[in-house]
N, C-alpha and C positions, 0 to 999 in steps of 0.2 A: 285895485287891479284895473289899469287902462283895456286894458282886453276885455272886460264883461261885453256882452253880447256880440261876444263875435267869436261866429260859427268854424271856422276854420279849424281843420283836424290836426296839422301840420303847423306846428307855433314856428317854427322856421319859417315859414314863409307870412307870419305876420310882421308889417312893416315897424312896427317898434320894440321887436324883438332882437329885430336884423339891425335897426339902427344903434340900440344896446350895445350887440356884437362890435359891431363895426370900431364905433368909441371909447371900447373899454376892453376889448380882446386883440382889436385888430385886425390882421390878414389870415392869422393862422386858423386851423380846422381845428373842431372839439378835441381829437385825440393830442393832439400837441398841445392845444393850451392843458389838457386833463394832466397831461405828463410833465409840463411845468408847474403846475398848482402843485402836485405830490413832492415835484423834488424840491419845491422850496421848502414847503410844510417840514419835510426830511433835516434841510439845513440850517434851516432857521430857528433856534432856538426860543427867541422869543414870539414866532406863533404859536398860539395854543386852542385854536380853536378854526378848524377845519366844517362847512356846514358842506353838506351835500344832498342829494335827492335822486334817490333811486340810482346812484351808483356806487362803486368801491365796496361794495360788501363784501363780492368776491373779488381773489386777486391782490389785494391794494395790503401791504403791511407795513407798517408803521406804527410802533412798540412802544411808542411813545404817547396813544391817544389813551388817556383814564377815561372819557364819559364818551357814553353812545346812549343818545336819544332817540326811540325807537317810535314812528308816529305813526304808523301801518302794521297791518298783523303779519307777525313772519311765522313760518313753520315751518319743521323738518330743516332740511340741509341751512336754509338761511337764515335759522333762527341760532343755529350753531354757528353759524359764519360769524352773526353776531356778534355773540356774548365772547366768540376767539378775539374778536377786534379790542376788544378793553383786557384782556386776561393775559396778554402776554407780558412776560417781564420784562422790564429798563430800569437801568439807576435813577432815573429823575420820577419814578412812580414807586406810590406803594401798595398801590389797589387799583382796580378795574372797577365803575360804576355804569352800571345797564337801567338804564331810567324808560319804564314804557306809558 
């Protein structure tokens, strides 16, 4: 991690975060690239592996994900939200796998 020892609250406004963004997102805001990542994930058949951190728990369906790796403790509502992300049914799956 280039970031060790630096204090900063707000990783936005760390300068190698922004230039990250810059060169591999471009111009657009998190919510529109977040809304382009889901609808390709959607179309694209040959992705199959979506990683995310600390979003899409709630909200986000897509019947098509089998594995959800769980790396933080969840409870109540969003430990439900969960195990609903891998358990819904689609032709191209035959199970749901919940890995903590």
């Amino acid at each position: 991690d280039t970031r060790e020892g630096n204090s900063e609250v707000d990783e936005a406004s760390i300068p190698e975060v922004t230039q990250w963004w810059k060169e591999n997102v471009g111009s657009q805001d998190e919510q529109a690239y977040t809304r382009q990542v889901i609808e390709r994930f959607d179309k694209d058949e040959s992705l199959k592996l979506l990683i995310v951190v600390d979003k899409l728990l709630t909200g986000f369906d897509e019947p098509k994900n089998t594995v959800l790796y769980i790396d933080k403790p969840l409870k109540e509502h969003n430990l439900i939200q969960a195990i609903a992300r891998v358990n819904r049914l689609h032709p191209l799956k035959k199970f749901g796998l919940l890995i903590d």
